[in-house]
N, C-alpha and C positions, 0 to 999 in steps of 0.2 A: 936587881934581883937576878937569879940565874935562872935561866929558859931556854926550853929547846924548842928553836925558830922552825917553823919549814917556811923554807926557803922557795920549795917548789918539787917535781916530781926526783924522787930518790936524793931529796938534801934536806935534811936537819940537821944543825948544828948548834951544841949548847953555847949562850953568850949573855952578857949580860948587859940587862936593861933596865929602864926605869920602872921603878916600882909603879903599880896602879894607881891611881887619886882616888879616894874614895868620894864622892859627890854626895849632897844631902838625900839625895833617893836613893842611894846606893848602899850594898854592902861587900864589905872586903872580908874574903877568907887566905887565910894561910892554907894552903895545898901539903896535906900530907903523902897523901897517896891518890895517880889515876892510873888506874888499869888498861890496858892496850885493848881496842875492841877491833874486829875483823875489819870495822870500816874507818877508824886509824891505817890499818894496812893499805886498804884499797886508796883512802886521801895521797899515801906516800908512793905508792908506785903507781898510782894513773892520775892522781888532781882530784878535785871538785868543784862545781858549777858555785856553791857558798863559800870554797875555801879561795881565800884572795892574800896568796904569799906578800912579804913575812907575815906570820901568822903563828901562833901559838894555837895545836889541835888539843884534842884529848878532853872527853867527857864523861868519865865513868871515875868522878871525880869525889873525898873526903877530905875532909880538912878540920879547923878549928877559927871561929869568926873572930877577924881582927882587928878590927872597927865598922860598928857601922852608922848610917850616914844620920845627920841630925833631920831629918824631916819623915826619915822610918818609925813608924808605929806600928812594932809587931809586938805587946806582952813578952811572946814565946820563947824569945832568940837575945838572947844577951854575949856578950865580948865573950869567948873563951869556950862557947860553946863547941859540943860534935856536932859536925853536920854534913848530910850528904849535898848533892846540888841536882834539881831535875834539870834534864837536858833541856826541854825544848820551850821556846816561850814564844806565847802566840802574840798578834797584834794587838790584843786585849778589846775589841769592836767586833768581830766576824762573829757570823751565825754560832759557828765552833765556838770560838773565845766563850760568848754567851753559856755554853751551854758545858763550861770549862774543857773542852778538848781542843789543848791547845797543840799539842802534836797534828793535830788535824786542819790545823789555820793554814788556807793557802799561801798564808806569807809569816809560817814560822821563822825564829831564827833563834838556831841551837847556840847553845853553849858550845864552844871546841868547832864551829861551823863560820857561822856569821861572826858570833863577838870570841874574842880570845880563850882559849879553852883553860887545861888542867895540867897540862906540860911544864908549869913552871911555878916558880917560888908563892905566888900569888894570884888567884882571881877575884876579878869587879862581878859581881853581878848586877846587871844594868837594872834600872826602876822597874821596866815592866816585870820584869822576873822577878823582882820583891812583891810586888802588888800580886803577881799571881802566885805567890807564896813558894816560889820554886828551892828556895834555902831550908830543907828537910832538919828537924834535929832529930839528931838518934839517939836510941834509946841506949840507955848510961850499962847496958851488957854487952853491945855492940862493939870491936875494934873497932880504928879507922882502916885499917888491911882489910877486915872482915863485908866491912862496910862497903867497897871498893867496887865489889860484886851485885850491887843492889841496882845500878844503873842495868846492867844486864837481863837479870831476875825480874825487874818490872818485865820489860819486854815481852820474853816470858809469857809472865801473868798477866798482861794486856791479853796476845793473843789466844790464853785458856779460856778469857771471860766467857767470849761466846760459847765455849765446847761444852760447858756443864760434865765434865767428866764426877763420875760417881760410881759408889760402889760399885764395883762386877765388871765394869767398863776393860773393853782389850782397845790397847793404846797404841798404834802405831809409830813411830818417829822416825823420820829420813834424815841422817847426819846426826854423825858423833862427836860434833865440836862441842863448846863451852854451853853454847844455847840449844842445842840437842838435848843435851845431858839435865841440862835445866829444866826443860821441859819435861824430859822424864822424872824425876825426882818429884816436879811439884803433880805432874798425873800420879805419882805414886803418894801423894800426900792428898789427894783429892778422894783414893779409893778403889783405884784401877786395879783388876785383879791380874789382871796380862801387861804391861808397859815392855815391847820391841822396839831394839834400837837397831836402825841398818845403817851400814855408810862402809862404801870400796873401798877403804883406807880402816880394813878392818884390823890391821895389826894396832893402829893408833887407838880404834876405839875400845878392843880388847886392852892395853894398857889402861887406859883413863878411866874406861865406862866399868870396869871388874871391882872398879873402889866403892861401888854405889851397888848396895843389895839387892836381888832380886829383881835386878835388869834380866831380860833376852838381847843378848846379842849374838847380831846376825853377819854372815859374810853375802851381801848378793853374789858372789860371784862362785858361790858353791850350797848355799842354799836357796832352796825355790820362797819366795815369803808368800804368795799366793797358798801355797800347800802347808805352810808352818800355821798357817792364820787360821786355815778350814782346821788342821789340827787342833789347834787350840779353842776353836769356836763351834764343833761341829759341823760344819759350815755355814755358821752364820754370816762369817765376815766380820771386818773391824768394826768398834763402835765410834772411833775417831781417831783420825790420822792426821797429822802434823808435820810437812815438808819444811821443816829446819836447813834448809840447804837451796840453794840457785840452782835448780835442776830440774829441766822442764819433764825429763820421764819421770821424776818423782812425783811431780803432780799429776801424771797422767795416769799412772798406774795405783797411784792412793787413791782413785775415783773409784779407779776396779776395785779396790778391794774391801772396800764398806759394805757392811751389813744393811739392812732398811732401815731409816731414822739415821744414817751415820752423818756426820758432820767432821769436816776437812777445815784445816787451816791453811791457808796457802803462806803461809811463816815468810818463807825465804823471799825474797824478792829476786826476779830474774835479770837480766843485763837489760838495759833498755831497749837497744839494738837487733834484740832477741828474746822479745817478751811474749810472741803470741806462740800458742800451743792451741791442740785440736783434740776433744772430747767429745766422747757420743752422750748429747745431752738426751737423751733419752734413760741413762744409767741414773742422771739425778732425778729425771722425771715420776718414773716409776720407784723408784725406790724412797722418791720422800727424803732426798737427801740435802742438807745443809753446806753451803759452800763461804767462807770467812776467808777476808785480808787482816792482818793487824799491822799497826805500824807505830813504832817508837813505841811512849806511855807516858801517862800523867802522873800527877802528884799521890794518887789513891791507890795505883799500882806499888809505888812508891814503899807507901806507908804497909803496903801489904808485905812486902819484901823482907822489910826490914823487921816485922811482925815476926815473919816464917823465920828469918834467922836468931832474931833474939829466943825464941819459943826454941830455939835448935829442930826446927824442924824438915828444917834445910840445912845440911851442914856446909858453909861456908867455906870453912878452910880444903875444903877435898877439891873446889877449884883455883886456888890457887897454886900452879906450879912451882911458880920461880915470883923471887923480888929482884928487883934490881934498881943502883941509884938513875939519876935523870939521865949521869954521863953514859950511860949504856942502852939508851932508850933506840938506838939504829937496831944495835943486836937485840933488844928485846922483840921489835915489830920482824925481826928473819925470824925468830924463832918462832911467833904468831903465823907467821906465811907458810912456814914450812913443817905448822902443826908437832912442832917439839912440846907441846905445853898445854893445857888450858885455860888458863890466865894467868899472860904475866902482870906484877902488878909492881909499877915505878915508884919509885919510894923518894921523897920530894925534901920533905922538912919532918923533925921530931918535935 
């Protein structure tokens, strides 16, 4: 089958290899399309501590199931089916596992990480990922293109869980990338009557983020968002803020700017090497404010996703930029680095 290897930092190269076996606890999907996510990017120009070259990346995965393994008993899932793939699959024993959050097992291991990803003609999905149901079918309104997006959208909507955003709600967001944008859309679908999007790369987010109604978009570098906020809040302040971005003033400054009762996602993850920042915790004390990490998402974010998009409630196609086949998957991850796009999505098999 044909796959694009990494090889190691700034080498993938398409080649071909032997197809997967599928094993009796296993199942085989056909790869139609996997979408290039930021931390594809980041695997190809810095490594990863789970990625162990050659290796096939890529987790924002759809396909069509190819066979699957004689000792699987799922009803749901028959040969030929849609189906998305959840990322992460835990050890199936940990406290988490137990309590199904498997993105949260200290000895996860993703799809496109640990076992071979979405980059190529075919994936295995190993037993423990069948058992914990990680092979999603989608709903018969969904593309596989459309579908592409839903690896993303969970994440998302993992990190909303905690925010209860609802009517009236003013929504702050830092970063106009693909997951910025996402999150505004579904705070726009939760009820929010203010959703602000800011990011210094405001000519990009003007582009992308003007396709989606009734955003605020903001330039920090000529707008005050402090004074847009009281503007728009009387100066209440925000009801929830959501640092989409690796950017330690974005979380220091979305602290300031919450109203009483506000609650922050700390979304982005920061560089490891440069992950502590300094806060007057006295700002959450008094004010009764709520502080969230999210990380990855489960199968229920999942099915939430694909919900929001078959419902058209989240319009799918407005993040998809560009398609491109596997052989151009180098130029797709430049164009993801250098923010020409908001998902590109690789297109595999028909």
């Amino acid at each position: 089958m044909r796959a694009a290897i990494f090889h190691g930092i700034e080498d993938i190269r398409i080649e071909d290899i032997p197809k997967p076996v599928c094993k009796e606890g296993e199942i085989l999907v056909k790869v139609h399309y996997c979408a290039i996510c930021g931390t594809d990017v980041r695997i190809y120009f810095s490594g990863h501590k789970k990625v162990v070259p050659p290796t096939v990346i890529g987790h924002e995965i759809t396909g069509t199931i190819a066979e699957i393994g004689s000792k699987v008993d799922d009803p749901e899932l028959k040969v030929g089916d849609k189906v998305a793939l959840v990322t992460s699959i835990g050890c199936g024993k940990c406290k988490m596992c137990n309590k199904g959050l498997y993105n949260l097992c200290p000895d996860t291991k993703a799809i496109g990480y640990f076992y071979p990803g979405g980059y190529a003609e075919y994936v295995v999905v190993p037993e423990e990922g069948v058992k914990q149901k990680t092979v999603l079918k989608l709903p018969e309104n969904i593309s596989l293109k459309e579908g592409a997006i839903i690896e993303a959208l969970s994440c998302a909507i993992n990190g909303q869980n905690y925010l209860n955003i609802s009517k009236g709600d003013t929504v702050i967001i830092y970063g106009g990338g693909p997951i910025g944008l996402m999150h505004a859309v579904l705070a726009q679908a939760s009820g929010a009557k203010h959703v602000i999007v800011s990011d210094p790369s405001y000519q990009r987010l003007k582009q992308f983020g003007s396709q989606f109604e009734g955003l605020i978009l903001v330039d920090p570098a000529t707008t005050n968002l402090k004074e847009e906020v009281n503007k728009l809040t009387n100066g209440y302040g925000a009801d929830v803020v959501i640092t989409a971005c690796p950017a330690k003033q974005a979380q220091i400054e979305g602290l300031e700017l919450l109203g009483s009762k506000g609650r922050i996602s700390l979304f982005g993850g920061l560089p490891k090497d440069n992950s502590m920042i300094t806060i007057d915790a006295n700002i959450i004390h008094y004010k009764e404010l709520s502080v969230f990490g999210a990380f990855a998402s489960n199968r229920n974010d999942y099915l939430k996703a694909a919900k929001l998009i078959a419902e058209n409630k989240i319009e799918a196609g407005k993040f998809v930029t560009v398609t491109l086949p596997l052989e151009k998957i180098n130029e797709g991850i430049s164009m993801v680095k250098k923010g020409e796009v908001l998902k590109c999505v690789i297109e595999i098999g028909g």
